[in-house]
N, CA, C and O atoms as a GROMACS GRO file, in nm:
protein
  436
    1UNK      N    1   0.083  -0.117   0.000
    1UNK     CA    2   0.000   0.000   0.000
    1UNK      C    3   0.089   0.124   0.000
    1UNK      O    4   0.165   0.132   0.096
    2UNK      N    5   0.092   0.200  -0.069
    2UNK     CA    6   0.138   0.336  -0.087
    2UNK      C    7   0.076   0.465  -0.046
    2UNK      O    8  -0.043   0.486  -0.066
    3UNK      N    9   0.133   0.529  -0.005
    3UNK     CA   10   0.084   0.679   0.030
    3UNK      C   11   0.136   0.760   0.121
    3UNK      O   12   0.246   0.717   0.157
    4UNK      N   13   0.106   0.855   0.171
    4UNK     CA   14   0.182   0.972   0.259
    4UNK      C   15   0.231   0.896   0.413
    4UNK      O   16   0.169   0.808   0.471
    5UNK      N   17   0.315   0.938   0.441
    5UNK     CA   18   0.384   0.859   0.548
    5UNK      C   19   0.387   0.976   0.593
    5UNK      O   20   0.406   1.074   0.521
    6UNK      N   21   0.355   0.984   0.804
    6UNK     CA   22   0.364   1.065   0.876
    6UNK      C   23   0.491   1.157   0.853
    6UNK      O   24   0.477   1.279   0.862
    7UNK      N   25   0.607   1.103   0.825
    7UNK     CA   26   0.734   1.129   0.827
    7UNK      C   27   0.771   1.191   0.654
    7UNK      O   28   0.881   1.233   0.620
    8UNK      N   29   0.678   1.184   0.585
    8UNK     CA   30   0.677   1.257   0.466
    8UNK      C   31   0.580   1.399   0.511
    8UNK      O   32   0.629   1.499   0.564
    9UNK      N   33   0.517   1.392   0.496
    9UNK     CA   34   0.400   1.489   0.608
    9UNK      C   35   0.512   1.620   0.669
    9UNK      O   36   0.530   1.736   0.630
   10UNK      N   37   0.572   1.540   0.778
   10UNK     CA   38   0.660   1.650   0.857
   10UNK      C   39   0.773   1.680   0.744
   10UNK      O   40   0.768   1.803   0.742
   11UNK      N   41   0.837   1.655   0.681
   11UNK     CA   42   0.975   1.689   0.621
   11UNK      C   43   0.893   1.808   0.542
   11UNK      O   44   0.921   1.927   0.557
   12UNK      N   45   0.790   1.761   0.456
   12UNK     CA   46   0.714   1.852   0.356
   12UNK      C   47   0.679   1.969   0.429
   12UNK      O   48   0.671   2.086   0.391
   13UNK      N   49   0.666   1.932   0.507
   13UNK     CA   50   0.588   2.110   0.611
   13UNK      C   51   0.732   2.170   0.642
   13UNK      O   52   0.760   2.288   0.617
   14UNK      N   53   0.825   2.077   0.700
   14UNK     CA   54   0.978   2.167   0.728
   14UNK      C   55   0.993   2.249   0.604
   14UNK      O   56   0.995   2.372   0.601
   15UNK      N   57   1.005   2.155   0.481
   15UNK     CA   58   1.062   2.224   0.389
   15UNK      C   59   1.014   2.334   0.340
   15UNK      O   60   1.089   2.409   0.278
   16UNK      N   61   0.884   2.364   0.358
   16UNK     CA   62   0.774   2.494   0.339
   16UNK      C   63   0.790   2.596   0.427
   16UNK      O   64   0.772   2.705   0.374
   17UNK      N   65   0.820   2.600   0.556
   17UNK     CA   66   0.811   2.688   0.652
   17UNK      C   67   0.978   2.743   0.654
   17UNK      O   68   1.012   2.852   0.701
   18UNK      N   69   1.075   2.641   0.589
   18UNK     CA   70   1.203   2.702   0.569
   18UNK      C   71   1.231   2.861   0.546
   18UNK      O   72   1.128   2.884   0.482
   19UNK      N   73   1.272   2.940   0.551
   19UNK     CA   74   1.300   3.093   0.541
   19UNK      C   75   1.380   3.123   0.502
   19UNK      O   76   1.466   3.040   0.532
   20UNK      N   77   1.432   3.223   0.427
   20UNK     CA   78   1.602   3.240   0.435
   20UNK      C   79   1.648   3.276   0.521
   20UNK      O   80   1.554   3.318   0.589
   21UNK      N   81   1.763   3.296   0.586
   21UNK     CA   82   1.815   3.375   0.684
   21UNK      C   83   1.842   3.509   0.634
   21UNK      O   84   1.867   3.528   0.515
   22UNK      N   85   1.839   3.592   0.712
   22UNK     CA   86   1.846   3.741   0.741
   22UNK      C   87   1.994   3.768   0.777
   22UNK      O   88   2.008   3.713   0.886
   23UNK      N   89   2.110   3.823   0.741
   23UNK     CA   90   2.263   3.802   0.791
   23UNK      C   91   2.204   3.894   0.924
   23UNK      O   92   2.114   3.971   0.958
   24UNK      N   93   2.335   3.816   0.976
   24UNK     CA   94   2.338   3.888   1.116
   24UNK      C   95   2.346   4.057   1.096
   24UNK      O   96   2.383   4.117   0.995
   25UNK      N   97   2.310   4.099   1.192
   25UNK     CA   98   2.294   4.296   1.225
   25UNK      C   99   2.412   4.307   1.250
   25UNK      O  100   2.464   4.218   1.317
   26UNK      N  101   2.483   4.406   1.209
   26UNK     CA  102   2.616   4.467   1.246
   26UNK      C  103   2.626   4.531   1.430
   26UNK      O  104   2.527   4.598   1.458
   27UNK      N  105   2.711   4.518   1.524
   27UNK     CA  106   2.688   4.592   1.628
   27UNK      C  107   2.684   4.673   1.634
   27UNK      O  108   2.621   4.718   1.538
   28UNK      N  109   2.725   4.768   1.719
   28UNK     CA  110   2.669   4.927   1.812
   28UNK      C  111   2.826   4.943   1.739
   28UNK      O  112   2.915   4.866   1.774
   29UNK      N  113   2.850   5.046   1.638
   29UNK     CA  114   2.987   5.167   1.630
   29UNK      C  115   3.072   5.235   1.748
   29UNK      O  116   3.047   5.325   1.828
   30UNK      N  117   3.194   5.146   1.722
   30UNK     CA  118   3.286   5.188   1.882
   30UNK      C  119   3.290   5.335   1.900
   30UNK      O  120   3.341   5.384   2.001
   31UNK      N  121   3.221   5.430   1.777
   31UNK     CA  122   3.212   5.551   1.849
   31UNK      C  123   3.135   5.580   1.966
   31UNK      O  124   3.169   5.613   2.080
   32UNK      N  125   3.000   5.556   1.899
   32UNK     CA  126   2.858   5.527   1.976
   32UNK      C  127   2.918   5.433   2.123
   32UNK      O  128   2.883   5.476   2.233
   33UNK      N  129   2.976   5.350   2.117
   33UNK     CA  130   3.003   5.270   2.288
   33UNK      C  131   3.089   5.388   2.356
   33UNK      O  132   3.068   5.433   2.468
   34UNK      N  133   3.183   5.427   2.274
   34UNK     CA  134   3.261   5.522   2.353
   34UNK      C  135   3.208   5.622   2.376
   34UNK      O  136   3.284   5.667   2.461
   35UNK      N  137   3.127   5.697   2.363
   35UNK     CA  138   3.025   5.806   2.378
   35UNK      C  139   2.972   5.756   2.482
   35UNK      O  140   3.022   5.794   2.588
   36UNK      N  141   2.842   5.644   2.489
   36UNK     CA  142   2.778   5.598   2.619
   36UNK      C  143   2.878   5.586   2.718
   36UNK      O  144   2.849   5.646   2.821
   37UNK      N  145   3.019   5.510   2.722
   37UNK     CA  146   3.104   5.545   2.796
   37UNK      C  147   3.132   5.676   2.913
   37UNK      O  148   3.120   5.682   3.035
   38UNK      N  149   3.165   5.751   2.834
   38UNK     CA  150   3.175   5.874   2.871
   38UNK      C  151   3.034   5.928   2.998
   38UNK      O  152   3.036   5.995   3.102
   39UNK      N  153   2.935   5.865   2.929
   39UNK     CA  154   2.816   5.905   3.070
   39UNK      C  155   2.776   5.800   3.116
   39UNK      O  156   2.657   5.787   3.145
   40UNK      N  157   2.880   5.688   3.135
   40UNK     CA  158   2.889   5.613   3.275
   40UNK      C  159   2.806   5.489   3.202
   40UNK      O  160   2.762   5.422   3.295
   41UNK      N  161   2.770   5.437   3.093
   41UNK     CA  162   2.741   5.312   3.035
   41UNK      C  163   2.826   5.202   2.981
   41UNK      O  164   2.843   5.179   2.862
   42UNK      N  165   2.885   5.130   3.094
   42UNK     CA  166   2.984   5.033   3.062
   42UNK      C  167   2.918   4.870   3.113
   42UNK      O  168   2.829   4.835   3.190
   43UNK      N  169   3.007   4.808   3.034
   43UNK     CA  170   2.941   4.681   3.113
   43UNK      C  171   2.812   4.633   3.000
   43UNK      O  172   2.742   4.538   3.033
   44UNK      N  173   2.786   4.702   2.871
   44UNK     CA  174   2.694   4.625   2.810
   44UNK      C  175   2.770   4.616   2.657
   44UNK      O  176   2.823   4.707   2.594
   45UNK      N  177   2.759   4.498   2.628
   45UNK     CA  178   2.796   4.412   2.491
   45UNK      C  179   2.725   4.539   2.409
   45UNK      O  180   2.629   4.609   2.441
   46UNK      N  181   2.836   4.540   2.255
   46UNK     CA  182   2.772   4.633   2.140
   46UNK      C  183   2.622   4.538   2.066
   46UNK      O  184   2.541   4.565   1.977
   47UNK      N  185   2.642   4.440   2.145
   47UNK     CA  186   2.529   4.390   1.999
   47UNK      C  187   2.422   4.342   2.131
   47UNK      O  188   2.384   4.228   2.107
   48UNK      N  189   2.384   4.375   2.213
   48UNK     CA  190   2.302   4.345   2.334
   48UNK      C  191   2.219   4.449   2.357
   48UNK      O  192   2.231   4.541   2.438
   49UNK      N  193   2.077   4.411   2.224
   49UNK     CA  194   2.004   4.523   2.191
   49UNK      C  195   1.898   4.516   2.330
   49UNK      O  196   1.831   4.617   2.350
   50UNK      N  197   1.879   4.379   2.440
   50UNK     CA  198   1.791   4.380   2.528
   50UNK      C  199   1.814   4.484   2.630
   50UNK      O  200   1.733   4.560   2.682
   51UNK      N  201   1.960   4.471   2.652
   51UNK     CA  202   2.041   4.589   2.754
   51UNK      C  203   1.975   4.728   2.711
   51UNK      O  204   1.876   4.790   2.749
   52UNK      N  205   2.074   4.750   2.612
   52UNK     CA  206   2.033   4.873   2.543
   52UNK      C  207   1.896   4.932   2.553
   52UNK      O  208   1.889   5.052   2.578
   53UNK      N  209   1.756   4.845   2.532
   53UNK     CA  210   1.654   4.850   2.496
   53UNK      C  211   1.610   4.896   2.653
   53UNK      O  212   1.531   4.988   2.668
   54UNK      N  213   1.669   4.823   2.773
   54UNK     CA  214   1.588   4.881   2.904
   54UNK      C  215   1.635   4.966   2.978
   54UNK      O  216   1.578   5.027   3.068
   55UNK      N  217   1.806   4.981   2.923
   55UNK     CA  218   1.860   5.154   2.938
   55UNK      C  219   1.772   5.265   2.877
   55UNK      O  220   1.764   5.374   2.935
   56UNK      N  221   1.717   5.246   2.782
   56UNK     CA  222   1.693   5.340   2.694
   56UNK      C  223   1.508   5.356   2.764
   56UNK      O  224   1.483   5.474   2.786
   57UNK      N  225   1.422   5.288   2.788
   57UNK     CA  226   1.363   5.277   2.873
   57UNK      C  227   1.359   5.343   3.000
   57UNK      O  228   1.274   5.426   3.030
   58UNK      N  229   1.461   5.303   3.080
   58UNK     CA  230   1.457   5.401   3.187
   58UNK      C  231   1.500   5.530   3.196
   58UNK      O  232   1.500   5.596   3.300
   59UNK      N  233   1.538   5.569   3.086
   59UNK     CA  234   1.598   5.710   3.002
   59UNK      C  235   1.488   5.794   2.950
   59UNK      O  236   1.482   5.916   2.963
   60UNK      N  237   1.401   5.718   2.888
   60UNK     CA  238   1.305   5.856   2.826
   60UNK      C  239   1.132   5.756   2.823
   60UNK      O  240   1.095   5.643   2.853
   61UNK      N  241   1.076   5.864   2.777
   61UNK     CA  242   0.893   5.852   2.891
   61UNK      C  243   0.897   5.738   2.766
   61UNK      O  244   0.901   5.618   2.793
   62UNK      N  245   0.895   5.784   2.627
   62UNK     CA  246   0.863   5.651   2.469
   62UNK      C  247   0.941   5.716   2.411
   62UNK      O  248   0.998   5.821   2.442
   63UNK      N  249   0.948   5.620   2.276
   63UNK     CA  250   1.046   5.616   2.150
   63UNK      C  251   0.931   5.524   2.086
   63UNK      O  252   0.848   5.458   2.150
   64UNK      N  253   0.942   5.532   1.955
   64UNK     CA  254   0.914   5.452   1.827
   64UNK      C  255   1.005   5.393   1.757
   64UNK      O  256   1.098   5.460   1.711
   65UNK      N  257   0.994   5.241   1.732
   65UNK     CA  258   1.100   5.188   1.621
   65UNK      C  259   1.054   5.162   1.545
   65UNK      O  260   0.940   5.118   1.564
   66UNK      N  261   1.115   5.170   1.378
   66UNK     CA  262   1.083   5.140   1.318
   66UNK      C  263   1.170   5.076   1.222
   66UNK      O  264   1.272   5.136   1.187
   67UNK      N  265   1.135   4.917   1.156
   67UNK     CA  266   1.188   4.842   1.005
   67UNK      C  267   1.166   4.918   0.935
   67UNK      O  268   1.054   4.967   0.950
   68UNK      N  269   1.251   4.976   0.820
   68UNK     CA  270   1.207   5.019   0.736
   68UNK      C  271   1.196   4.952   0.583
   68UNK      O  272   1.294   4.889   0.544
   69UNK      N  273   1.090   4.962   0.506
   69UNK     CA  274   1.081   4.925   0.403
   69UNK      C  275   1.216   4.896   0.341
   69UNK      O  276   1.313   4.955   0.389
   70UNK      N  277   1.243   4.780   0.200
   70UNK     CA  278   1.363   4.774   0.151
   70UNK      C  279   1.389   4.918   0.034
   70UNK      O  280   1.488   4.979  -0.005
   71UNK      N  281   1.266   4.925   0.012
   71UNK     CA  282   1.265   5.074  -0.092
   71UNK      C  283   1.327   5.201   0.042
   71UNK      O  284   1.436   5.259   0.041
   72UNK      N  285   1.265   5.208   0.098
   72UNK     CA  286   1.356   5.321   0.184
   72UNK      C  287   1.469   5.305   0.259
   72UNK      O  288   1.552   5.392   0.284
   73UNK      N  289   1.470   5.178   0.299
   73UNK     CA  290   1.644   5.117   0.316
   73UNK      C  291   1.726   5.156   0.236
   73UNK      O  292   1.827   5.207   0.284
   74UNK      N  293   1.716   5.150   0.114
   74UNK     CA  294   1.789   5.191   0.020
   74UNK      C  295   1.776   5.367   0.011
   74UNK      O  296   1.884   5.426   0.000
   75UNK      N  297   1.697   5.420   0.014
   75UNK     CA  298   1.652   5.553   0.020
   75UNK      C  299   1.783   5.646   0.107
   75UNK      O  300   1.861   5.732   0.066
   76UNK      N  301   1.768   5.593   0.225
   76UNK     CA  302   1.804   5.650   0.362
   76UNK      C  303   1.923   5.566   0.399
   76UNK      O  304   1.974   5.599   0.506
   77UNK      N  305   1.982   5.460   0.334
   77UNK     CA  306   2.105   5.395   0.397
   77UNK      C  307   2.069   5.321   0.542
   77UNK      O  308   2.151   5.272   0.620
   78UNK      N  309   1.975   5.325   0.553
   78UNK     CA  310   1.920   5.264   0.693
   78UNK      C  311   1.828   5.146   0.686
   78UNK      O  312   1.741   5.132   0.600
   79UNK      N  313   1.853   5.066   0.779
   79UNK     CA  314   1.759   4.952   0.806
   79UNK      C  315   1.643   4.972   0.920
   79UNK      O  316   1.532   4.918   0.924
   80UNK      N  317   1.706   5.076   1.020
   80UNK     CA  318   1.560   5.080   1.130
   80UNK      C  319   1.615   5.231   1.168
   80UNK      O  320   1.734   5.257   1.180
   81UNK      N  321   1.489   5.342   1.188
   81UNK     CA  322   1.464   5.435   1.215
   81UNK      C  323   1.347   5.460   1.361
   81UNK      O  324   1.227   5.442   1.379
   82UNK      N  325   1.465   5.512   1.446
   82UNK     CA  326   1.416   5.518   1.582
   82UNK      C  327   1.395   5.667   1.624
   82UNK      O  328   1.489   5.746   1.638
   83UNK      N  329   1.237   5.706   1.647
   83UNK     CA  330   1.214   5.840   1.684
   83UNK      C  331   1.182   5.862   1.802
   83UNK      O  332   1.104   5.789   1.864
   84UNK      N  333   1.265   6.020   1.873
   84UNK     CA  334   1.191   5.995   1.988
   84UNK      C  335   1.183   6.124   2.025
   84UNK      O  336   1.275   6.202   1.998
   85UNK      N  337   1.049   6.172   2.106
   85UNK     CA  338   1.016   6.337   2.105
   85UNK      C  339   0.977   6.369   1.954
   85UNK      O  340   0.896   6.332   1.870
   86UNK      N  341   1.092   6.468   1.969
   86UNK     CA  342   1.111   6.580   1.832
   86UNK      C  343   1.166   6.562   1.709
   86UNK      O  344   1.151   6.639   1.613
   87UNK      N  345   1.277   6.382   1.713
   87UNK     CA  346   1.399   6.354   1.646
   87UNK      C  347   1.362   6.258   1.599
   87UNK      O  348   1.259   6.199   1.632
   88UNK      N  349   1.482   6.204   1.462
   88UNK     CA  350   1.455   6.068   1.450
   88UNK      C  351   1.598   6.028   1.402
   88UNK      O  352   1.656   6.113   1.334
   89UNK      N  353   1.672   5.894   1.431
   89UNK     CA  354   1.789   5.868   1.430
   89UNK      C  355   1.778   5.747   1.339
   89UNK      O  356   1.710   5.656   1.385
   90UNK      N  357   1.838   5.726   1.205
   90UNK     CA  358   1.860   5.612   1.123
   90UNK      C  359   1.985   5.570   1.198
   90UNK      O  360   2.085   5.616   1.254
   91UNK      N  361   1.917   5.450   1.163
   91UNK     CA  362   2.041   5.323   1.212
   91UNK      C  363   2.067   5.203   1.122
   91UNK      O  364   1.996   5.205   1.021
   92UNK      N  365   2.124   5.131   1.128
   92UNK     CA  366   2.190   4.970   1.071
   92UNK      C  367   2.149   4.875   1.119
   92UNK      O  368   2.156   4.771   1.054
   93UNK      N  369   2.090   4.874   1.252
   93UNK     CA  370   2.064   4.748   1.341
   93UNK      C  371   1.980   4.830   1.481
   93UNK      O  372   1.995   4.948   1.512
   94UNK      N  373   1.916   4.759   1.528
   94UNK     CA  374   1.818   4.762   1.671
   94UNK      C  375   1.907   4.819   1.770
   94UNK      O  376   1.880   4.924   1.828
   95UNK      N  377   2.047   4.730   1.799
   95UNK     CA  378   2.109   4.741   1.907
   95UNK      C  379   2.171   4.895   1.862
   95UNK      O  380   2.141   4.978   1.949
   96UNK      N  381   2.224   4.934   1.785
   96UNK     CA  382   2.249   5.054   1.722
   96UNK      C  383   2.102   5.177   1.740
   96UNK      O  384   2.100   5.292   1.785
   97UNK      N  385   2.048   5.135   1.712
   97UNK     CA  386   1.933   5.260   1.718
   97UNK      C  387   1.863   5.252   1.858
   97UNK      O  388   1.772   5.329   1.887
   98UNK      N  389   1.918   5.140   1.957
   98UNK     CA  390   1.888   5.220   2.093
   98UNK      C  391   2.008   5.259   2.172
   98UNK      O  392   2.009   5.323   2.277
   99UNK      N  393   2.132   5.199   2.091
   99UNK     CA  394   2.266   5.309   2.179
   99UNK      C  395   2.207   5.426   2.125
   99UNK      O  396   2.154   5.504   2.204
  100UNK      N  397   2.208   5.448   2.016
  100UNK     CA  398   2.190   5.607   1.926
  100UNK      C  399   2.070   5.684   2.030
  100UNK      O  400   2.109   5.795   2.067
  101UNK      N  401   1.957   5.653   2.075
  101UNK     CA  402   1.881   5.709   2.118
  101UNK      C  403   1.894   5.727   2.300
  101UNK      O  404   1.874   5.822   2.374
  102UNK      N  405   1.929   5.614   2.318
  102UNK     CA  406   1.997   5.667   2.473
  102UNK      C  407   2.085   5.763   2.488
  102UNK      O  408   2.095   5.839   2.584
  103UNK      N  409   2.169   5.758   2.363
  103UNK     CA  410   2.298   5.890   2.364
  103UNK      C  411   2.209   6.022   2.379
  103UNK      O  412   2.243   6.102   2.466
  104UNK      N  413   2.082   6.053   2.289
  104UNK     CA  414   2.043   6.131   2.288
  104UNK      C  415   1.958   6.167   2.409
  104UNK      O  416   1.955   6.283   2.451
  105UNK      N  417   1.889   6.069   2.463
  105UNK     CA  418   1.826   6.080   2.579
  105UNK      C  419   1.927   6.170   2.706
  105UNK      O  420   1.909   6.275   2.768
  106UNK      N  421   2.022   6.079   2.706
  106UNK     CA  422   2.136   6.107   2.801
  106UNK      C  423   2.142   6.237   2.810
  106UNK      O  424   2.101   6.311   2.900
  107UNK      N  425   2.214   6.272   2.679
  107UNK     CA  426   2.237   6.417   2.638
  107UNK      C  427   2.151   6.529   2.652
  107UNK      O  428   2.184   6.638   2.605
  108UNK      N  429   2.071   6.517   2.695
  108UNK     CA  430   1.930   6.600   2.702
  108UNK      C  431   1.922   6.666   2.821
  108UNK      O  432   1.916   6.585   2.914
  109UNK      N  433   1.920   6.837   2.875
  109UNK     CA  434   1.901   6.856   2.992
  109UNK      C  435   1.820   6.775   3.071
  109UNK      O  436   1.805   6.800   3.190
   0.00000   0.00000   0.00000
């Protein structure tokens, strides 16, 4: 008797739900670390966007992130655009656009 085998079933669904990968995000710019530096932010990895994300948190009331389209990726040289208040800071990567916005937070009377 012939026909679909449980184990054909699952491989067929793996092979469908497969994705490409996305290359890894570039980290946080040793300028940008050395800057947070300077107002006492040491101790967090450049590519440790969770850190970053609850510094930046206890830094300012909100922020908006945003993916940006591949048409405006290309547009703007940026992959995610993070606004906050009045501003908005293009970035390369997540962990990058919340050093970038804590800098600014920081910096803020």
């Amino acid at each position: 008797m012939s026909g679909i085998q449980p184990d054909d079933v699952a491989s067929d669904a793996m092979a469908r739900s497969e994705r490409p990968t996305t290359p890894a995000e570039p980290p946080v710019p040793g300028d940008v670390m050395a800057a947070l530096a300077t107002y006492g932010v040491t101790g967090v990895a450049a590519d440790d966007e969770v850190a970053l994300r609850r510094l930046l948190e206890a830094h300012t009331p909100s922020y908006t992130l945003y993916r940006l389209t591949p048409a405006a990726a290309r547009r703007w040289k940026a992959r995610y655009r993070i606004m906050l208040s009045a501003t908005y800071l293009d970035c390369q990567s997540v962990a990058e656009a919340y050093a970038r916005a804590l800098l600014a937070a920081l910096g803020q009377p």
